[in-house]
N, C-alpha and C positions, 0 to 999 in steps of 0.2 A: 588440460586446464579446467579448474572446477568453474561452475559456473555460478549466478545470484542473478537472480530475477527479482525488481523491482515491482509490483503494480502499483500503480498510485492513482489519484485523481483527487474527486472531493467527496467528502460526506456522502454516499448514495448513489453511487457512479456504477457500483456492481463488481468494484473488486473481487470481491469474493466467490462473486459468479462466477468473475471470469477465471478467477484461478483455479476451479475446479473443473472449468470447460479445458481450458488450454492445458492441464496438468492432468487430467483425467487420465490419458494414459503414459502418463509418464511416472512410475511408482518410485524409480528412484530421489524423488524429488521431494522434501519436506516442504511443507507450506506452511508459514511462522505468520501468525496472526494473531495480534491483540486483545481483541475482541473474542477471540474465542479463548486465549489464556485466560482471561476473566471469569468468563464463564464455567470454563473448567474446574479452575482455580477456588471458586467463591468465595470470591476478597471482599467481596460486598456487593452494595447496590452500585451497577456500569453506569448511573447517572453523573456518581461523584466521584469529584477528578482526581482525589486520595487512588479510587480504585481506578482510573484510566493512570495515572503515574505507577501504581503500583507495579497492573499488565505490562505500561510500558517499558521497565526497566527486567520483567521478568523475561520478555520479550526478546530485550536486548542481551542480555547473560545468556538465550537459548541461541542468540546469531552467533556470538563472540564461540560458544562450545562449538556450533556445526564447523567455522571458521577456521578452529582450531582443528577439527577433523579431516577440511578439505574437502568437503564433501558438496554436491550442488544443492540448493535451496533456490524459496521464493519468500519473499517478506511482501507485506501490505501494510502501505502508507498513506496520508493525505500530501505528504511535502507539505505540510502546514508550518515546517520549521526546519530548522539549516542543521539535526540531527545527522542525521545519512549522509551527509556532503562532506563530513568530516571523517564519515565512518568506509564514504566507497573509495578514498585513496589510499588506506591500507589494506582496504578488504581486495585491490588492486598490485598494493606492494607483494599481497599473501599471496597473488595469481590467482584471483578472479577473475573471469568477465563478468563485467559486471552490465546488463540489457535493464533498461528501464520502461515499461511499459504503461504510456499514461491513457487513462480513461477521463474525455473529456466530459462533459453536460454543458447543456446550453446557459440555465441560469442559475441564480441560489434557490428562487424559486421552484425550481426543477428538483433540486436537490432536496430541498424539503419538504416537496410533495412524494419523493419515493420513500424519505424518509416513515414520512406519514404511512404512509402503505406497508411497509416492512414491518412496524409496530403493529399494525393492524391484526397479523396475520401472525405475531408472536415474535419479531424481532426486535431488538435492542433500539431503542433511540437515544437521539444523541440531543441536548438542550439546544433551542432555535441560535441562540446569543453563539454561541461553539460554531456551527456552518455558519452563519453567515462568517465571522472572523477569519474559516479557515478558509473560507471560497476563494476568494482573490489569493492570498499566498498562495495556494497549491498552483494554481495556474499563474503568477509568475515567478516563483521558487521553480519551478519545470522548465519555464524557457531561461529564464538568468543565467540560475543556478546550478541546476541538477544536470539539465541536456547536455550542457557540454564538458562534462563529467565522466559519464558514465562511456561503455563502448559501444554501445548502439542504444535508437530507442524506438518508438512506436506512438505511435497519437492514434488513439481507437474513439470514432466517435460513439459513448455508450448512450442504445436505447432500446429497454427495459428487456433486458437476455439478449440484444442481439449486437454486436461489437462490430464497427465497420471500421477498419485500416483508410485515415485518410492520409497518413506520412509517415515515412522516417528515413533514418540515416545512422550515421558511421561516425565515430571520430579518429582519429588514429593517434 
């Protein structure tokens, strides 16, 4: 059964840390990221949302190919929208498991003080008005929506590199 790895959270949670910690040695494993499609890509300036739609649909075409391959991957999201919720009951009919692993933060605040930080030091920011909107949906799109959804999930509380397991579960 192939499998799809979810990480989500908000804005500056360290997905991307974390997916390169917990997939570090796992080489079978593509790791499908927006933010760095962009990048790669240079669709434009990653401030304007032309070029975050752009990534995200590039993004998406690059899930639907692995999809069609069969093959295990990892995708990085905010749950800032009811996208994937639509996408993990075929990606489930295709025989996924589909694990969702959320990165939580304490406040918006929090969030965009690492944001701050990350730009400092040469990463991408993201417009204040953007976190603050997606902060609350991701965290309750994750409990509504997505949790009992997916076939297992994970709640890591993120803080700055270091990822603590405070729960998870199953669904069947």
């Amino acid at each position: 059964m192939p499998k799809l790895f979810v990480i989500a959270g908000p804005n500056g949670a360290g997905k991307t840390t974390f997916a390169r910690e917990y997939f570090k040695d796992e080489l079978r494993f593509e790791f499908v990221n927006a933010d760095e499609i962009a990048r790669k890509s240079n669709i434009g300036d990653p401030q304007q949302s032309l070029s975050d739609i752009q990534a995200g649909r590039m993004m998406l075409e690059q899930v639907d190919k692995l999809v069609d391959g069969g093959v295990d991957f990892a995708i990085e999201t905010t749950l800032a929208s009811l996208t994937y919720a639509r996408k993990i009951f075929l990606w489930q009919q295709r025989g996924y498991s589909v694990t969702l692993m959320y990165l939580g933060l304490n406040s918006v605040n929090e969030s965009l003080a690492r944001i701050r930080k990350r730009v400092e030091v040469g990463g991408h920011n993201i417009p204040e008005e953007t976190v603050r909107r997606r902060f609350q949906k991701s965290s309750d799109y994750f409990e509504k929506i997505y949790k009992p959804i997916v076939n297992d999930w994970f709640v890591y509380e993120s803080s700055e590199g270091l990822f603590i397991l405070l729960e998870s579960g199953k669904n069947l």
